[in-house]
PDB file with SEQRES, HELIX, SHEET and CRYST1 records, atoms N, CA, C and O in Angstrom:
SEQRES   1 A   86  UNK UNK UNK UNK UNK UNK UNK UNK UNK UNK UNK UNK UNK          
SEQRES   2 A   86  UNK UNK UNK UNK UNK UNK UNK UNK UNK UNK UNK UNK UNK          
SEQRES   3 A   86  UNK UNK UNK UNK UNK UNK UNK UNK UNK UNK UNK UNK UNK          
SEQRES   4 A   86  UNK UNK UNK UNK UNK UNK UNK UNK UNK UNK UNK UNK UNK          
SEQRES   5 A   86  UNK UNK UNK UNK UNK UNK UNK UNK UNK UNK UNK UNK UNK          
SEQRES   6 A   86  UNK UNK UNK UNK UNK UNK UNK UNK UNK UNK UNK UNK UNK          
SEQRES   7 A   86  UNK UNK UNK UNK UNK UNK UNK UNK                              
HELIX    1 AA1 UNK A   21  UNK A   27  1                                   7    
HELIX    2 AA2 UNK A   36  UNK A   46  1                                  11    
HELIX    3 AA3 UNK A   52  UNK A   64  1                                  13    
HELIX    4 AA4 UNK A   72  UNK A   80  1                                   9    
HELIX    5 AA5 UNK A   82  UNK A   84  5                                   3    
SHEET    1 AA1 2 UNK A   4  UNK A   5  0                                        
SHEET    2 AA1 2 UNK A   8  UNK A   9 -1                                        
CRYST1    1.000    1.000    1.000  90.00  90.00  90.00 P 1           1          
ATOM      1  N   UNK A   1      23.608 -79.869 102.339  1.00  0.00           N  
ATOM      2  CA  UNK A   1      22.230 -79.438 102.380  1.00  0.00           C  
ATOM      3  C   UNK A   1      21.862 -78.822 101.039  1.00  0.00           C  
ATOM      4  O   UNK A   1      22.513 -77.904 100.540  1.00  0.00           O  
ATOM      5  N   UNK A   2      20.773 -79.380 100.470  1.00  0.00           N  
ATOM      6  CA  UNK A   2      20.546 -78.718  99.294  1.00  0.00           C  
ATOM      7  C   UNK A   2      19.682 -77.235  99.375  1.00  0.00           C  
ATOM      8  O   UNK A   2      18.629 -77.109 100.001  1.00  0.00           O  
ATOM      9  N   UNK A   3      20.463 -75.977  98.486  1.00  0.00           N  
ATOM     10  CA  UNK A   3      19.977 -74.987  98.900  1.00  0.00           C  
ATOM     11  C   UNK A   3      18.566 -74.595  97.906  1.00  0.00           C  
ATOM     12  O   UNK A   3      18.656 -74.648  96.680  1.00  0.00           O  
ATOM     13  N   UNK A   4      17.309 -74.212  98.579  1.00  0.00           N  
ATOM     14  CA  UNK A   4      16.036 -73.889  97.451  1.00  0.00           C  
ATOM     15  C   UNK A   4      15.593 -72.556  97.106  1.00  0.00           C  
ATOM     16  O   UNK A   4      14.806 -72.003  97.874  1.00  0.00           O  
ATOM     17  N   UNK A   5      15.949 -72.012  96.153  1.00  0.00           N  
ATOM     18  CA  UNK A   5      15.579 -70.408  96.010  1.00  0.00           C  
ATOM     19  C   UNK A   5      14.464 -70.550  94.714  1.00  0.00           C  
ATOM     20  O   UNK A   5      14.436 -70.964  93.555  1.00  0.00           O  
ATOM     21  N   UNK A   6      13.410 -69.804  95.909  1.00  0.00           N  
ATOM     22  CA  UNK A   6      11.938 -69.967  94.944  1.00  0.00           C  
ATOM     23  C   UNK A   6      12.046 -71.237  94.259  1.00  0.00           C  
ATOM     24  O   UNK A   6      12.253 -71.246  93.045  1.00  0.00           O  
ATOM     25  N   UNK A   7      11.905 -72.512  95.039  1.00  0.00           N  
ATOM     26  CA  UNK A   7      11.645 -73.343  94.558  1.00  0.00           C  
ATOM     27  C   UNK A   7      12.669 -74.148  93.425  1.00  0.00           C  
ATOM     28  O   UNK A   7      12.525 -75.310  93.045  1.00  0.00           O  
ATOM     29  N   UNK A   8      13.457 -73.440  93.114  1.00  0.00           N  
ATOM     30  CA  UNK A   8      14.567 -73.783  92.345  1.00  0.00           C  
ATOM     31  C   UNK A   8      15.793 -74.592  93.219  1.00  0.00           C  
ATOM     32  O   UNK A   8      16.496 -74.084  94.093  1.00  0.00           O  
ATOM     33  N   UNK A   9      15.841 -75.995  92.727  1.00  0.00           N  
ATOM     34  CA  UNK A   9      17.057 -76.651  93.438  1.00  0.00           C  
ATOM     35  C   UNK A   9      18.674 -76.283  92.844  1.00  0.00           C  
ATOM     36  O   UNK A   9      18.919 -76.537  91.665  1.00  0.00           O  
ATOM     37  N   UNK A  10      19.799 -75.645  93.777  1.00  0.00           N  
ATOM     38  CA  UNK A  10      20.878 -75.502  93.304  1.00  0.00           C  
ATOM     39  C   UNK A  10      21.692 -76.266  93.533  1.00  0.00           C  
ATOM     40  O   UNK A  10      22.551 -76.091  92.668  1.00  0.00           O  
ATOM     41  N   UNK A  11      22.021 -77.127  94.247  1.00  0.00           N  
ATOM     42  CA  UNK A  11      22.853 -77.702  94.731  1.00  0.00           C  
ATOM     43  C   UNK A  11      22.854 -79.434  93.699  1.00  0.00           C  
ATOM     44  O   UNK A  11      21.842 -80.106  93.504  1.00  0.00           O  
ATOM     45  N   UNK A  12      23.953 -79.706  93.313  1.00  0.00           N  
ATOM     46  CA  UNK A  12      23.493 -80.320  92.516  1.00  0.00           C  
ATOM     47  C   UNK A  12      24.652 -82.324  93.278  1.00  0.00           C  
ATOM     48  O   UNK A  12      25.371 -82.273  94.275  1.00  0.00           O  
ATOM     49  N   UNK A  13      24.515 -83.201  92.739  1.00  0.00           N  
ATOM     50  CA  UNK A  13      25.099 -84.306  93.434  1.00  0.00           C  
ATOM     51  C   UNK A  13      25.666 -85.454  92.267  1.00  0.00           C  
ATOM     52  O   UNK A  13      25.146 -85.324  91.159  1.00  0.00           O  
ATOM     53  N   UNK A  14      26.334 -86.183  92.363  1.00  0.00           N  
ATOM     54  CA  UNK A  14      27.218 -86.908  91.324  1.00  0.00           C  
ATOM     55  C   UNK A  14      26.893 -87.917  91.994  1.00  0.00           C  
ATOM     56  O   UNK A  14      27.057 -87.713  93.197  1.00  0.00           O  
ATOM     57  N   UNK A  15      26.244 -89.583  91.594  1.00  0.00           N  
ATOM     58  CA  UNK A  15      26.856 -90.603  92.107  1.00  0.00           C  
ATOM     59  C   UNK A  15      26.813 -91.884  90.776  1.00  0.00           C  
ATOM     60  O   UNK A  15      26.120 -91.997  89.765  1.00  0.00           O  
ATOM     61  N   UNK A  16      27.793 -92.622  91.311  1.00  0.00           N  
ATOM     62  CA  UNK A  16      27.499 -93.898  90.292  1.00  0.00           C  
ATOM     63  C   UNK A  16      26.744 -95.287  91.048  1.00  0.00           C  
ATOM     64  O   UNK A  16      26.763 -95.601  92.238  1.00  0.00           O  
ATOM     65  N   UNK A  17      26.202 -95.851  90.093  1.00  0.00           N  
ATOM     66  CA  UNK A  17      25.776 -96.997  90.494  1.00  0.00           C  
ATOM     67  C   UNK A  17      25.880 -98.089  89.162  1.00  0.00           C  
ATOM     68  O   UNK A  17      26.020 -97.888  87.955  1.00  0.00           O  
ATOM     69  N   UNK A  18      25.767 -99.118  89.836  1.00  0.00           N  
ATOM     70  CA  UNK A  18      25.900-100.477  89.105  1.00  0.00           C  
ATOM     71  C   UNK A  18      24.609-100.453  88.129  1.00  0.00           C  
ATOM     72  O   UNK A  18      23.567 -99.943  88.541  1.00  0.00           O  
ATOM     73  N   UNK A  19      24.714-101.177  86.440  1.00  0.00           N  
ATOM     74  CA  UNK A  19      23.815-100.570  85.751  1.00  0.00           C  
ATOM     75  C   UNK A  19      22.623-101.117  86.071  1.00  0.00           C  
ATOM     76  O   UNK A  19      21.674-100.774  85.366  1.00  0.00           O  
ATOM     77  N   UNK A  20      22.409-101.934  87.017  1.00  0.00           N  
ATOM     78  CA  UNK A  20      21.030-102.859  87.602  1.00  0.00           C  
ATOM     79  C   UNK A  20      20.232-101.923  88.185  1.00  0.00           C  
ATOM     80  O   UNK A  20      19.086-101.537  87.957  1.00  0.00           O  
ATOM     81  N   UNK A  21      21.156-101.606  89.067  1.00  0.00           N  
ATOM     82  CA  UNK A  21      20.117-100.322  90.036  1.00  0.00           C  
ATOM     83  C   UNK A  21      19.845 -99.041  89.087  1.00  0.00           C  
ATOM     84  O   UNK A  21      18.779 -98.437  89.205  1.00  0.00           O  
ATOM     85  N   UNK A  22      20.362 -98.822  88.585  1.00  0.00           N  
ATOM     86  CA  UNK A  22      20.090 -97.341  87.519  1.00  0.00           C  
ATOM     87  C   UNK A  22      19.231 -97.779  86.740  1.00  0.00           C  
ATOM     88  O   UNK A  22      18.532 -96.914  86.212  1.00  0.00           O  
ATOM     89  N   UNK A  23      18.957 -99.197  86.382  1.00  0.00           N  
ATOM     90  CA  UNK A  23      17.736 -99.623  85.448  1.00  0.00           C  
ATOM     91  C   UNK A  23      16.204 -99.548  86.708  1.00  0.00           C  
ATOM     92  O   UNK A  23      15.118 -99.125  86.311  1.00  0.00           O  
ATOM     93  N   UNK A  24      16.410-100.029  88.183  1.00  0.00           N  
ATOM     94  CA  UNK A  24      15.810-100.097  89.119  1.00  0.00           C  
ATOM     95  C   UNK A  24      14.873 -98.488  89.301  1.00  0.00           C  
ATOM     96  O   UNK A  24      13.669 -98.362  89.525  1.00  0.00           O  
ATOM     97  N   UNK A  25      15.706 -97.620  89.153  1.00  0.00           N  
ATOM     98  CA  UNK A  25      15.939 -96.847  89.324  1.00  0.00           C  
ATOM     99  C   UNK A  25      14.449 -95.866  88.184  1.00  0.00           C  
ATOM    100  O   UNK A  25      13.348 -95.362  88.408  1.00  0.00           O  
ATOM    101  N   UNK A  26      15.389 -96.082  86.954  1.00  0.00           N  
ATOM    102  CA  UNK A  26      14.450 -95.863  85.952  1.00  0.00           C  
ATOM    103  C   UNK A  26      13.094 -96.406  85.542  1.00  0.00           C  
ATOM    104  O   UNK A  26      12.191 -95.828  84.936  1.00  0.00           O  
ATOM    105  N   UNK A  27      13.162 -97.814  86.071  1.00  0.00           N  
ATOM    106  CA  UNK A  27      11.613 -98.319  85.867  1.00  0.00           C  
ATOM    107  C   UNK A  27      10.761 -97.622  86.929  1.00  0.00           C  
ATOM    108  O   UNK A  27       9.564 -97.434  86.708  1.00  0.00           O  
ATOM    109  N   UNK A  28      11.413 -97.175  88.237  1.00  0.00           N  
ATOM    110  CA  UNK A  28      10.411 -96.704  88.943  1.00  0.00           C  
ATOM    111  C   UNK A  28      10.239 -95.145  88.942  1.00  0.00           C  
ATOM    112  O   UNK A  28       9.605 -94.328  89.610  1.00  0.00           O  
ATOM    113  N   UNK A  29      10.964 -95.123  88.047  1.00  0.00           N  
ATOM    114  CA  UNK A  29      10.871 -93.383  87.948  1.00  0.00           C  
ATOM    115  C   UNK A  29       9.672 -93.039  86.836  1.00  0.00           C  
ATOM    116  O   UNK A  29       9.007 -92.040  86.562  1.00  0.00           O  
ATOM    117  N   UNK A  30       9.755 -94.336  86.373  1.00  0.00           N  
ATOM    118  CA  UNK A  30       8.338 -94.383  84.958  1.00  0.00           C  
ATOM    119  C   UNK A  30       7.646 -94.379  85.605  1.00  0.00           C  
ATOM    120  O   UNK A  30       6.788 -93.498  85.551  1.00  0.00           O  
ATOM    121  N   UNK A  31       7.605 -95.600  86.835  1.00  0.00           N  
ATOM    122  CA  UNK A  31       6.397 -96.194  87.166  1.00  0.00           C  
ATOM    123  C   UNK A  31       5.458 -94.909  88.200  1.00  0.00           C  
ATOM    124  O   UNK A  31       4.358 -95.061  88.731  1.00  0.00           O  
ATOM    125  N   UNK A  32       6.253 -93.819  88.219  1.00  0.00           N  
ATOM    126  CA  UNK A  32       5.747 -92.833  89.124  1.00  0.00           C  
ATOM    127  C   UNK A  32       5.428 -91.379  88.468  1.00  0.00           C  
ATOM    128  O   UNK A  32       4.866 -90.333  88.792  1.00  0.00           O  
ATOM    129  N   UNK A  33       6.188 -91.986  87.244  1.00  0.00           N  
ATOM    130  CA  UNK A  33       5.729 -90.745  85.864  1.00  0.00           C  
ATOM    131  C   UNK A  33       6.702 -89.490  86.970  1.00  0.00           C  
ATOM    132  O   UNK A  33       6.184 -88.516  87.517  1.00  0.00           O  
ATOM    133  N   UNK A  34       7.674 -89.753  87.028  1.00  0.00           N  
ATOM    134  CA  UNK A  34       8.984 -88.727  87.751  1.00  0.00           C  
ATOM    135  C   UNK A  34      10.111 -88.884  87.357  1.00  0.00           C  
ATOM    136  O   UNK A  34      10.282 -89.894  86.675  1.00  0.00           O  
ATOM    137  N   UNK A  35      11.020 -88.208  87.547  1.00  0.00           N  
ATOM    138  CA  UNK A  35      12.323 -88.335  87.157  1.00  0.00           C  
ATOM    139  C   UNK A  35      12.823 -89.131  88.340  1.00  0.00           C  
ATOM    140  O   UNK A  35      12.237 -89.389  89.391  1.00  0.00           O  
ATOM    141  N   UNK A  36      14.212 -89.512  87.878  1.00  0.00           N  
ATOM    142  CA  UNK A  36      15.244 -90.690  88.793  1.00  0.00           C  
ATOM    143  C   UNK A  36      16.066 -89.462  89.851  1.00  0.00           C  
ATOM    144  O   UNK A  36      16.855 -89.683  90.770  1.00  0.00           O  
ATOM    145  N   UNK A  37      15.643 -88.365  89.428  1.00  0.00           N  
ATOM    146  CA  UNK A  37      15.787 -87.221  90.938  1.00  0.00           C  
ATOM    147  C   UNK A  37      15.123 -86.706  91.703  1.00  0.00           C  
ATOM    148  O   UNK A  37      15.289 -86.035  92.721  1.00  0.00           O  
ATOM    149  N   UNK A  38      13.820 -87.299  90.781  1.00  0.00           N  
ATOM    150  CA  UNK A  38      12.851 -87.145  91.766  1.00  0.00           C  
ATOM    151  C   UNK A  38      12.566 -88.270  93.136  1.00  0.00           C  
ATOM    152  O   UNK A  38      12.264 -88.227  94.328  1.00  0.00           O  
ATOM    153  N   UNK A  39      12.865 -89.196  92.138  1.00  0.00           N  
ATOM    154  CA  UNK A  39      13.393 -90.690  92.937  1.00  0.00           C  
ATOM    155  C   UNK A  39      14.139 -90.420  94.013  1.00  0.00           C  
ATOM    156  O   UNK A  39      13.467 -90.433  95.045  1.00  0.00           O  
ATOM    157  N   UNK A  40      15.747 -90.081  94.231  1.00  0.00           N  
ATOM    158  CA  UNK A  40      16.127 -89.732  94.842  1.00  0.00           C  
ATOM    159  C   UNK A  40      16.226 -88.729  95.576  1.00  0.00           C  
ATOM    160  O   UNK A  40      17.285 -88.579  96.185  1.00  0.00           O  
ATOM    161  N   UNK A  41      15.490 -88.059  95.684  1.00  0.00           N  
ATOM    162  CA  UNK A  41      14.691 -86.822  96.234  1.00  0.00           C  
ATOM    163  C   UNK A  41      14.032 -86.962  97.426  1.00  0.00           C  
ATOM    164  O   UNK A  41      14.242 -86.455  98.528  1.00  0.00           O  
ATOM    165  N   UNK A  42      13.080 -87.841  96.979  1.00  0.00           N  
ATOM    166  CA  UNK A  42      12.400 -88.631  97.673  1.00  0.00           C  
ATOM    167  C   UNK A  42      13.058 -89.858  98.618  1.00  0.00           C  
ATOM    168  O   UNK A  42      12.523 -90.074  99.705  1.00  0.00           O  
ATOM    169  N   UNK A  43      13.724 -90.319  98.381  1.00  0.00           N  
ATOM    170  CA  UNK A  43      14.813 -91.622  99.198  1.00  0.00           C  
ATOM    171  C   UNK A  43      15.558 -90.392 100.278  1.00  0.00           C  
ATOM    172  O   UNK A  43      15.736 -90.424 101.495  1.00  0.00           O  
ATOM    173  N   UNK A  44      15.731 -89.840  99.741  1.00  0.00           N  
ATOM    174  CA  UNK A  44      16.381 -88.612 100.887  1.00  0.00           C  
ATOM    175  C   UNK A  44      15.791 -88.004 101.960  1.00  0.00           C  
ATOM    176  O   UNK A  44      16.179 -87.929 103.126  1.00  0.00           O  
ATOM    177  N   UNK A  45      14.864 -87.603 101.462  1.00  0.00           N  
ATOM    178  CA  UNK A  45      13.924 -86.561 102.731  1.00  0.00           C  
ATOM    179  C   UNK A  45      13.296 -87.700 103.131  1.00  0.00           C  
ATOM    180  O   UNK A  45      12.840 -87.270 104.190  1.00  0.00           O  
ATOM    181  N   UNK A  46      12.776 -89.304 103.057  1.00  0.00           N  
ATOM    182  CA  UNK A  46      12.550 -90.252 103.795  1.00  0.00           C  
ATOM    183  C   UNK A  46      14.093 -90.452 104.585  1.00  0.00           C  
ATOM    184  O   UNK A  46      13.990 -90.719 105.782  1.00  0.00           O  
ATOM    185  N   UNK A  47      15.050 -90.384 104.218  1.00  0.00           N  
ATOM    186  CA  UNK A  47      16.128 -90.969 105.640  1.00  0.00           C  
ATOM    187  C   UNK A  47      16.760 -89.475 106.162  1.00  0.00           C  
ATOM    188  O   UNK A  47      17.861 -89.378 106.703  1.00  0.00           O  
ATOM    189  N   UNK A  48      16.084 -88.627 105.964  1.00  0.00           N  
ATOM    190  CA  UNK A  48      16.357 -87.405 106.809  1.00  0.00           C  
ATOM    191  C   UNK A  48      14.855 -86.952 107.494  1.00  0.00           C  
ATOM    192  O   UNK A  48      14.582 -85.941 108.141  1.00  0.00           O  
ATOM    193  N   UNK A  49      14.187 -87.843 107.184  1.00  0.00           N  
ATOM    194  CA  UNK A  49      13.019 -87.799 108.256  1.00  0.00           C  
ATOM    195  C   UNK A  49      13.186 -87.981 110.055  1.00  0.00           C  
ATOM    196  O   UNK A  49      14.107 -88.608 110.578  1.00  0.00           O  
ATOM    197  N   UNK A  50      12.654 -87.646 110.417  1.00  0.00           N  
ATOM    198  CA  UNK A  50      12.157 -87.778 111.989  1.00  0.00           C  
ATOM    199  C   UNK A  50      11.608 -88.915 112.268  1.00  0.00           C  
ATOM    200  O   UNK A  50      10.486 -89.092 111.793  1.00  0.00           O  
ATOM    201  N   UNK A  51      12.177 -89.947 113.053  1.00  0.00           N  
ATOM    202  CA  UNK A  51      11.539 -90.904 113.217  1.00  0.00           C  
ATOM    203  C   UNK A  51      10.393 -90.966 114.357  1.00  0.00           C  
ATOM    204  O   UNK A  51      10.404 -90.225 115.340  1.00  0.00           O  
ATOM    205  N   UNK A  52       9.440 -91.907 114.113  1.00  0.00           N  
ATOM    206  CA  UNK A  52       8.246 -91.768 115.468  1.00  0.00           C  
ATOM    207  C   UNK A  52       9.352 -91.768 116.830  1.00  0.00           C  
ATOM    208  O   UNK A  52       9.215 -90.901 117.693  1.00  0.00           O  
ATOM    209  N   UNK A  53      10.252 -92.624 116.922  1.00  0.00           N  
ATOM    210  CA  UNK A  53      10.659 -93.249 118.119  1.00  0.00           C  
ATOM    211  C   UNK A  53      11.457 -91.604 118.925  1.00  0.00           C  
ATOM    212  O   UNK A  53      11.405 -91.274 120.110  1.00  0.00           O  
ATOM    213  N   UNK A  54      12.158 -90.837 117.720  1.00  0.00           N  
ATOM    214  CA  UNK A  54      12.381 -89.188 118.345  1.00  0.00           C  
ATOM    215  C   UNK A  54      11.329 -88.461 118.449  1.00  0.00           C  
ATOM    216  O   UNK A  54      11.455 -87.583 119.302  1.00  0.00           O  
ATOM    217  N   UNK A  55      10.314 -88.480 117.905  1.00  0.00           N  
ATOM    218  CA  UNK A  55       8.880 -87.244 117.948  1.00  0.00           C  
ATOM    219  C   UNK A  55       8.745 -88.160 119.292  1.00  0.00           C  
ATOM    220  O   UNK A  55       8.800 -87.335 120.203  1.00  0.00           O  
ATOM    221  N   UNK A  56       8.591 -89.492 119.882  1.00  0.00           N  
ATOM    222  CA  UNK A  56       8.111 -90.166 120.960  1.00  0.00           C  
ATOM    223  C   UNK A  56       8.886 -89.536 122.275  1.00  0.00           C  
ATOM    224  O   UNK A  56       8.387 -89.247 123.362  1.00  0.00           O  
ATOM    225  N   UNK A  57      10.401 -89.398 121.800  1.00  0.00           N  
ATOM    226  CA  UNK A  57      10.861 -88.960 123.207  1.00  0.00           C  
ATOM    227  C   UNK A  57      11.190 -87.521 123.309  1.00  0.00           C  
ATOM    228  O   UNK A  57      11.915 -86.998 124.156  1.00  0.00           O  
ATOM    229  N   UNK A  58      10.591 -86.980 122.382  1.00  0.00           N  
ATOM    230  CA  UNK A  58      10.961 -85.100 122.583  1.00  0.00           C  
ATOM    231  C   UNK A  58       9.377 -85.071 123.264  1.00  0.00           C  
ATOM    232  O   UNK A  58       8.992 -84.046 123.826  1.00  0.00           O  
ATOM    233  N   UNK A  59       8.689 -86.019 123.187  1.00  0.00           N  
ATOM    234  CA  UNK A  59       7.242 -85.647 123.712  1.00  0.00           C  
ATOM    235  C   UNK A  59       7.230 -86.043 125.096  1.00  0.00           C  
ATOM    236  O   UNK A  59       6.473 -85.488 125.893  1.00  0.00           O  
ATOM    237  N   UNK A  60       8.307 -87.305 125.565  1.00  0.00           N  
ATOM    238  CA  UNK A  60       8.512 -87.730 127.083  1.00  0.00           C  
ATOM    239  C   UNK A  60       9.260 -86.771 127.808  1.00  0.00           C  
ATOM    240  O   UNK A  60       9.185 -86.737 129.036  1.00  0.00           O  
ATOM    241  N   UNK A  61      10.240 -85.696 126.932  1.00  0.00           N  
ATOM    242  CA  UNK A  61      11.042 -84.759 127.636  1.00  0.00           C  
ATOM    243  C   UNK A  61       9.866 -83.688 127.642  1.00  0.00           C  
ATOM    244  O   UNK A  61       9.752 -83.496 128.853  1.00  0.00           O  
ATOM    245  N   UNK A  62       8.941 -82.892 127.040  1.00  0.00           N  
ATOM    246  CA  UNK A  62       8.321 -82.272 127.754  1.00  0.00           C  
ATOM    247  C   UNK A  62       7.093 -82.554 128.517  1.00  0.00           C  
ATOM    248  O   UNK A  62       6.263 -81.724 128.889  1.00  0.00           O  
ATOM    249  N   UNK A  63       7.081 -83.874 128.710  1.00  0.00           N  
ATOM    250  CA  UNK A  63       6.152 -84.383 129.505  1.00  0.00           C  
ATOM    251  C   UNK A  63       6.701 -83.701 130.508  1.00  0.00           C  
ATOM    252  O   UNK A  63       6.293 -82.576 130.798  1.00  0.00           O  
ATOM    253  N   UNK A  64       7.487 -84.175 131.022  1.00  0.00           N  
ATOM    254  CA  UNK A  64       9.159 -84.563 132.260  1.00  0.00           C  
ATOM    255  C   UNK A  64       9.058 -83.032 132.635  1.00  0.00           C  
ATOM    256  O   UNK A  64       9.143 -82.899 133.856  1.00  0.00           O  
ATOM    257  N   UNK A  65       8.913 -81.916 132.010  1.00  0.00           N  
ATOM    258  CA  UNK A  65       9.350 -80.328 132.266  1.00  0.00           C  
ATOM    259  C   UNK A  65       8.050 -80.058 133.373  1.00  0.00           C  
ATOM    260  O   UNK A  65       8.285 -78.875 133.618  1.00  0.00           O  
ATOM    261  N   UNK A  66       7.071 -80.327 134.037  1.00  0.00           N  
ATOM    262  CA  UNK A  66       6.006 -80.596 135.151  1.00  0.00           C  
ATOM    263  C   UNK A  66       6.111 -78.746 135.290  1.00  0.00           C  
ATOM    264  O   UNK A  66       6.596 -78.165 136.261  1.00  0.00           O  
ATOM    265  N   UNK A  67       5.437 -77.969 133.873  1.00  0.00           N  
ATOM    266  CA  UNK A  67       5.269 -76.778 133.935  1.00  0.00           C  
ATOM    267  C   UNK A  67       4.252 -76.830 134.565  1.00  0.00           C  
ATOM    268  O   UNK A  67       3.609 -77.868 134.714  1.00  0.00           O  
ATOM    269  N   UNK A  68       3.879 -75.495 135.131  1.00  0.00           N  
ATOM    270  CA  UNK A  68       2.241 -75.524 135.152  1.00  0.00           C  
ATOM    271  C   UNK A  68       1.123 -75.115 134.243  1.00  0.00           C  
ATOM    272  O   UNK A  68       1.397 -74.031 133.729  1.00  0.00           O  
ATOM    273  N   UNK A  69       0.123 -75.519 133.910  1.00  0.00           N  
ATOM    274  CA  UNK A  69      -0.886 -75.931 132.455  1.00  0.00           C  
ATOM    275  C   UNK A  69      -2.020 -75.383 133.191  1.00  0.00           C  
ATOM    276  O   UNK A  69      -2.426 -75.808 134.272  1.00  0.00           O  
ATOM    277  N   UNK A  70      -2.734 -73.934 132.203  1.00  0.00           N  
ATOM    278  CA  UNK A  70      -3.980 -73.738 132.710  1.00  0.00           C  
ATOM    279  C   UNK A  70      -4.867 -75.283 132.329  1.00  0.00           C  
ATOM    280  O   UNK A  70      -4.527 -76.186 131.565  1.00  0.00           O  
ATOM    281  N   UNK A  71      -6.042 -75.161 133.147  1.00  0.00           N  
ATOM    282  CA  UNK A  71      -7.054 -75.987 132.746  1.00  0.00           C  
ATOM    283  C   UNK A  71      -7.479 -75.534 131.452  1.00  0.00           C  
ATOM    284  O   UNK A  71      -7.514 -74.340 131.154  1.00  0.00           O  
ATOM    285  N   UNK A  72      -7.941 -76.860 130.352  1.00  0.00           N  
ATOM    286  CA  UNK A  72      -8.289 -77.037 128.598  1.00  0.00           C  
ATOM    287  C   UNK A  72      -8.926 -75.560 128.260  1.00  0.00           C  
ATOM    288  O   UNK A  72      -8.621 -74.740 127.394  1.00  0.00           O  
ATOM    289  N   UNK A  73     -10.017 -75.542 129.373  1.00  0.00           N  
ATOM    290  CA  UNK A  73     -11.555 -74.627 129.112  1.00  0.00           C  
ATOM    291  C   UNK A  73     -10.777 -73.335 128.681  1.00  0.00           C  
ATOM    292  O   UNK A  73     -10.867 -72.783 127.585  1.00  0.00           O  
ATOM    293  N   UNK A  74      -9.768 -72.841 130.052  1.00  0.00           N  
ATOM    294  CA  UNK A  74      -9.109 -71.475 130.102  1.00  0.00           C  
ATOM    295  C   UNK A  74      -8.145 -71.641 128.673  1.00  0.00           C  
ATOM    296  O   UNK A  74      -8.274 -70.992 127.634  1.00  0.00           O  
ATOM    297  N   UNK A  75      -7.410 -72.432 128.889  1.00  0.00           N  
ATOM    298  CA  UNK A  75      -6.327 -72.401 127.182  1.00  0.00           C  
ATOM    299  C   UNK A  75      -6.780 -72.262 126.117  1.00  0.00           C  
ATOM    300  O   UNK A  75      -6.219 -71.562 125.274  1.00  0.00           O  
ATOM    301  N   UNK A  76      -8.066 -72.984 125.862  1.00  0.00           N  
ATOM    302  CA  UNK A  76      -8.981 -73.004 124.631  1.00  0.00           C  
ATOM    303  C   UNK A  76      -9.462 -71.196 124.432  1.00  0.00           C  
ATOM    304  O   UNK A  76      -9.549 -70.643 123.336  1.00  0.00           O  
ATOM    305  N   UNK A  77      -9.627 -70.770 125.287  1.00  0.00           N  
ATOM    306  CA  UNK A  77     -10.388 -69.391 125.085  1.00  0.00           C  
ATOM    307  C   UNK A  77      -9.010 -68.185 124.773  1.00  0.00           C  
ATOM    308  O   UNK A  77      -8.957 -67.209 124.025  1.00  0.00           O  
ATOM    309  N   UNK A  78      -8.105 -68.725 125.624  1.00  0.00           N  
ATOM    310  CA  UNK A  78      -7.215 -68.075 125.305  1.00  0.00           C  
ATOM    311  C   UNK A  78      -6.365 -68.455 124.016  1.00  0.00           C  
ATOM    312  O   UNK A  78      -5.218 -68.012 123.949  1.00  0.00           O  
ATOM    313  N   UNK A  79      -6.743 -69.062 123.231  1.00  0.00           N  
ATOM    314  CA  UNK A  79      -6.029 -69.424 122.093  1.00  0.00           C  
ATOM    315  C   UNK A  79      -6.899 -69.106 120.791  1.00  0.00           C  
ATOM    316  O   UNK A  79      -6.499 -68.752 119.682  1.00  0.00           O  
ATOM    317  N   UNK A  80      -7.870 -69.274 121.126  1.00  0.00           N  
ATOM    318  CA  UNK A  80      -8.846 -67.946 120.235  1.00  0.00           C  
ATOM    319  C   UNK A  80      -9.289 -66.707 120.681  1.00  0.00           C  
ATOM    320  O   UNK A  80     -10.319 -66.339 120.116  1.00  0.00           O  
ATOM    321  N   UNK A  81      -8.814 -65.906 121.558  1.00  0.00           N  
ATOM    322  CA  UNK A  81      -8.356 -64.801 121.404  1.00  0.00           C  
ATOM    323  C   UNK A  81      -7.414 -64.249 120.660  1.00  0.00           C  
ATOM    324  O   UNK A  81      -7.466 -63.238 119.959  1.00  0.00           O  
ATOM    325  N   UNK A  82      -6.356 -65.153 120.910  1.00  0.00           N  
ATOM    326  CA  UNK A  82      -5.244 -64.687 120.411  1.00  0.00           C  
ATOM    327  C   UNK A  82      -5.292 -64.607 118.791  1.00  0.00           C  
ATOM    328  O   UNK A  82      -4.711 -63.720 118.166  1.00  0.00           O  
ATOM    329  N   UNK A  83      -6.110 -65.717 118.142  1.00  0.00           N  
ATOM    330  CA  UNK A  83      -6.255 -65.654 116.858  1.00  0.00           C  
ATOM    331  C   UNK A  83      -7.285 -64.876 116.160  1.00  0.00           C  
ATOM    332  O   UNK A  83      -7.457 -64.784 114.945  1.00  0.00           O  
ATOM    333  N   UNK A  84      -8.151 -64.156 117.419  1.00  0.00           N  
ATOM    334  CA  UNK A  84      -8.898 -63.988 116.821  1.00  0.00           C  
ATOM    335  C   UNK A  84      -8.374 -62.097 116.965  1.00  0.00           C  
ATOM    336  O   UNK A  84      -9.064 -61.148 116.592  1.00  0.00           O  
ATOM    337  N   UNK A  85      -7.114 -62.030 117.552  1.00  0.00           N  
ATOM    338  CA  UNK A  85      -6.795 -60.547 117.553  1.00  0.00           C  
ATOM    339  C   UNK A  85      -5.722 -59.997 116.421  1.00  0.00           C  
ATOM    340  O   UNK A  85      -5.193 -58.896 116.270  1.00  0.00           O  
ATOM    341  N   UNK A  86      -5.637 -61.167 115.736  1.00  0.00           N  
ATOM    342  CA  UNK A  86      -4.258 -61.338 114.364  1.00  0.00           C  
ATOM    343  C   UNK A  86      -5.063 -60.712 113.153  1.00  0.00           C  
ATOM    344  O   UNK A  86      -4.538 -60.623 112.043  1.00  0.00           O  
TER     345      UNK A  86                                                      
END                                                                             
């Protein structure tokens, strides 16, 4: 896990690649006016993303929990109260 203090990245990573992809690499790091860590930066927090298909079923499991839910009108009022007492 890379650690961020004030925004400052510490954690730092080593890899090699074949010189095709490191050229791949660099044209699109131009082409985005970023660095090739920024590149991979980015390739990262896309495959450590959340996919729809898990946000889909953490939303079928609290479907499934059959709490009981004031009616909209009552929740709505009570949810600007609450913000409006902060």
């Amino acid at each position: 896990m890379i650690a961020v203090k004030k925004n400052r990245l510490e954690a730092r990573l080593e890899i090699r690649l074949l010189p095709e992809k490191l050229q791949i690499l660099k044209d699109e790091a131009a082409r985005k006016n970023t660095s090739i860590g920024g590149i991979v930066r980015e390739a990262i927090d896309s495959y450590c993303a959340v996919s729809a298909e898990e946000k889909l079923a953490a939303v079928r499991k609290l479907a499934e929990l059959k709490t009981p839910v004031a009616a909209w009108d009552k929740m709505k009022k009570e949810i600007a109260a609450e913000y409006k007492s902060d």
